[in-house]
C-alpha positions, 0 to 999 in steps of 0.5 A, a space after each residue: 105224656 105217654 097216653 098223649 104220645 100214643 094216641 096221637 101215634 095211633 090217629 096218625 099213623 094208623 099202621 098196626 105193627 106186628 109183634 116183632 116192632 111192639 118192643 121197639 115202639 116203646 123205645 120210640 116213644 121213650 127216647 122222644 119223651 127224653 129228647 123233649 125233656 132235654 130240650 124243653 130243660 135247657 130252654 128253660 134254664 136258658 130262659 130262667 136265667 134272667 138276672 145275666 145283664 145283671 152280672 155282666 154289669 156288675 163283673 165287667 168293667 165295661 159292660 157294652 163292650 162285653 155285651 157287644 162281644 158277645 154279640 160278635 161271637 153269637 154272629 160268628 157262631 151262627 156263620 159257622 153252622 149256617 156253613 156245616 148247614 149247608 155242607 150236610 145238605 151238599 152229602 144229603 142222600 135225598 137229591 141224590 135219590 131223586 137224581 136215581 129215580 129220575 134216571 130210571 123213570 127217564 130209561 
């Protein structure tokens, strides 16, 4: 993965970084390596748990209106982040980056 990682860093992005950024390019590419492990970890263990319907069958005493709630709170959930989604690009530095360079290069 490390090999991989490099190669590709070196094809793409072909800036040679001096000495100062050697040790802060390996801690790059380990954070990246570890971040991808967590999530490709948490997606599988999402996906391997398979036999979930089959416990809610067999724990609830109604299982469709479980399942349903559960849809609702997935429902609910994605409405929450949709919103702080759309309060963080509100506060994203970049429009108002582009609104300052537009004033200078309009001056």
């Amino acid at each position: 993965m490390i090999v991989l990682l490099i190669f590709l860093g070196n094809v793409l992005l072909p800036i040679k970084l001096s000495s100062y950024f050697g040790s802060y390019y390996w801690i790059i590419v380990i954070y990246l390596m570890y971040s991808w492990y967590r999530n490709y970890k948490s997606l599988k263990n999402y996906l391997d748990d398979g036999g979930h319907i089959q416990k809610v069958k067999e724990y609830y005493r109604f299982p469709i209106a479980e399942f349903k709630e559960s849809i609702r709170r997935i429902e609910a959930f994605k409405v929450i982040v949709e919103k702080r989604l759309d309060i963080a690009k509100l506060f994203s530095p970049i429009p108002l980056l582009i609104y300052g360079v537009g004033i200078y290069v309009d001056d």
